[in-house]
C-alpha positions in Angstrom: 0.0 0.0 0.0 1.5 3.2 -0.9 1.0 6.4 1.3 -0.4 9.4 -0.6 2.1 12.0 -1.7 1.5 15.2 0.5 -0.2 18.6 -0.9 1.8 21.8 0.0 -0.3 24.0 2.0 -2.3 26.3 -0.6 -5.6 28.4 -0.3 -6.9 25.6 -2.2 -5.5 22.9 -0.1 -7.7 25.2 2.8 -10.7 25.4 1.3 -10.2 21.4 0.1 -10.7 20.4 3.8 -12.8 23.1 4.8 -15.1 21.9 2.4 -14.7 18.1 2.0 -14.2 17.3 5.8 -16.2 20.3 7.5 -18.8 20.9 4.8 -18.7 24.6 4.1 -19.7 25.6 0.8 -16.8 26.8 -1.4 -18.9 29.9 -2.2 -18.9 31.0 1.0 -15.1 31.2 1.8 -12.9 34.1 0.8 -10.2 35.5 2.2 -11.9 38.2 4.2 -14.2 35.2 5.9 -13.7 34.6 9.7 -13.9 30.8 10.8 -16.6 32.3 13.1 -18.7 34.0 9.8 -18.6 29.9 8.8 -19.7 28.1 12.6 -16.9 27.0 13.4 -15.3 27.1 17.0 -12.0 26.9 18.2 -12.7 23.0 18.4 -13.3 23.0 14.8 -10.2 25.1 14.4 -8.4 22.9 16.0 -9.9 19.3 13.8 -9.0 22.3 10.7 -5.0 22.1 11.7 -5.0 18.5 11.9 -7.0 17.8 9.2 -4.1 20.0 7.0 -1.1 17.8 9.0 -2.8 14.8 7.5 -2.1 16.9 4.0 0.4 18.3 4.4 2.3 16.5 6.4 3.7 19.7 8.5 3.3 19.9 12.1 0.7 22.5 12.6 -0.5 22.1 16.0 1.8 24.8 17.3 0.2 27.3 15.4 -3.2 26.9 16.9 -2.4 29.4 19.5 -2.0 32.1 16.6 -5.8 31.1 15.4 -9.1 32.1 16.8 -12.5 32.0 15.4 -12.3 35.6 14.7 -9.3 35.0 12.6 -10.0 35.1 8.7 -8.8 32.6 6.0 -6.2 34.2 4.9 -4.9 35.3 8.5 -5.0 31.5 9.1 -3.3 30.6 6.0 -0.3 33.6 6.8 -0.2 32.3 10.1 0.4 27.9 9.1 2.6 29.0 5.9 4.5 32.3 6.9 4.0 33.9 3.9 2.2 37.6 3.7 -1.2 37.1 2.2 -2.1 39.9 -0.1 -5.8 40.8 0.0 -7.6 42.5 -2.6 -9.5 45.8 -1.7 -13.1 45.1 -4.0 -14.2 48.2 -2.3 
């Protein structure tokens, strides 16, 4: 049995899980979107990081303390990855 290869850690790769293992509709997840906006707790946030180690295949559980339900998508996403996420001004 081969193990699957692991997925980097992507906005897609977010909204994969977030959708697939938590149900939210795709349409309703942008980068402005808290966790809250979507019903999840910081028990959900918490089954979201490991749900992305199983991915990924990163250790993510030390970044949990960085999250809250009030943090957006792609606050979360800066936080796991590191990287500054630009976010477009549609106003």
């Amino acid at each position: 049995m081969t193990t699957p290869a692991k997925q980097p850690l992507t906005e897609e790769t977010l909204h994969d899980v977030m959708h697939t293992q938590f149900k939210v509709p795709r349409e309703s997840m942008t980068d402005e979107t808290t966790f809250d906006e979507l019903g999840m707790d910081s028990l959900a946030l918490m089954e979201v990081l490991v749900a992305l180690e199983e991915r990924t295949g990163e250790e993510l559980s030390d970044k949990l303390t960085e999250l809250s339900p009030a943090s957006t998508l792609a606050q979360a996403r800066e936080v796991i990855t590191g990287e500054k996420i630009t976010v477009a001004d549609n106003t």
